[in-house]
C-alpha positions as CSV (number, residue, x, y, z in Angstrom):
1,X,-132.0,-108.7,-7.5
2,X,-130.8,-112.2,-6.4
3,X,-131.1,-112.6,-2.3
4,X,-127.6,-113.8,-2.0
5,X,-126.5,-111.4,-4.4
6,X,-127.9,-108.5,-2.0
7,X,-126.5,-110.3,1.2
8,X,-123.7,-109.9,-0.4
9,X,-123.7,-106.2,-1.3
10,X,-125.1,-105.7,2.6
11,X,-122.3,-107.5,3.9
12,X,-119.7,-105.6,1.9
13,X,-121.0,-102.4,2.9
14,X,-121.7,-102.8,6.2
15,X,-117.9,-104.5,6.4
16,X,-116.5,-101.6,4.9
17,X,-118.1,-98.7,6.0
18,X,-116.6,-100.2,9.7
19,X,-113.6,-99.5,8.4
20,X,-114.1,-96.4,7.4
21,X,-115.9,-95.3,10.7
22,X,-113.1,-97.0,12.8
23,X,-110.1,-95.1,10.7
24,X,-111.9,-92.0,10.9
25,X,-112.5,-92.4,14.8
26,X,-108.6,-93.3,14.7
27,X,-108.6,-96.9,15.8
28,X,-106.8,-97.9,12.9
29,X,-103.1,-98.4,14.2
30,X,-99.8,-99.5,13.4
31,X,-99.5,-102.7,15.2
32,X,-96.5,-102.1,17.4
33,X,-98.3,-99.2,19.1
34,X,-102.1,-101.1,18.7
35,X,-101.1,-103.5,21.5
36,X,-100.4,-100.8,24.0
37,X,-103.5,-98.5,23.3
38,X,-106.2,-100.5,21.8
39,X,-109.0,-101.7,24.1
40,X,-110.6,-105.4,23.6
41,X,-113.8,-103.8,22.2
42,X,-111.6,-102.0,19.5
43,X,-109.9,-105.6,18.4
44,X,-113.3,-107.4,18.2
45,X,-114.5,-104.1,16.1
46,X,-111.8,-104.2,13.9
47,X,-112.3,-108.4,13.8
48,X,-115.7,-108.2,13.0
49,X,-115.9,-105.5,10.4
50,X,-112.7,-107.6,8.4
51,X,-115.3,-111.0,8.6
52,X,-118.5,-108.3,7.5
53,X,-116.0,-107.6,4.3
54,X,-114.7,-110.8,3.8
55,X,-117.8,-112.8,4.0
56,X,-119.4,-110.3,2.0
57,X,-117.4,-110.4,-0.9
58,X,-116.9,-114.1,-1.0
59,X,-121.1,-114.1,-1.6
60,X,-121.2,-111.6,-3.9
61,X,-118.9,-113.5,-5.8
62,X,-120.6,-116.7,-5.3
63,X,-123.7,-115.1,-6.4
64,X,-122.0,-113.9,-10.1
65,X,-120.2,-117.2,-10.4
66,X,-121.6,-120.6,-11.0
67,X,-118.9,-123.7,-10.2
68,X,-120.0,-127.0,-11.9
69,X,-121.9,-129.4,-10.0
70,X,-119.3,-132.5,-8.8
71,X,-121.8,-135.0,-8.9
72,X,-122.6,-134.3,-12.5
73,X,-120.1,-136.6,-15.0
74,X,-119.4,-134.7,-18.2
């Protein structure tokens, strides 16, 4: 398997099983009542597992597709 491709995959996963453990543990809220009963360390959780997924499927994808070199002419 491709190293990016499987940085990729990690990063997903890892990304997305935060949110899983943070919606099962309840930290999940709707955001007029997140500002009154979430804690710092909850917001940076919540931050950092969204830029785990994020960043994980933008290299997955760059791992499956190939853009054209710009300093190539056709």
């Amino acid at each position: 398997m491709d190293r990016q491709l499987a940085v990729g995959l990690a990063a997903t996963g890892i990304g997305l099983a935060s949110f899983l453990l943070l919606g099962s543990a309840g930290v999940l809220r709707h955001p007029q009542t997140a500002a009154d009963h979430t804690q710092p360390a909850e917001f940076l959780a919540i931050g950092g597992g969204f830029v785990l997924l994020t960043v994980g499927i933008l290299v997955t994808l760059f791992a499956y597709v190939e853009f054209p070199d710009p300093d190539l002419e056709p």
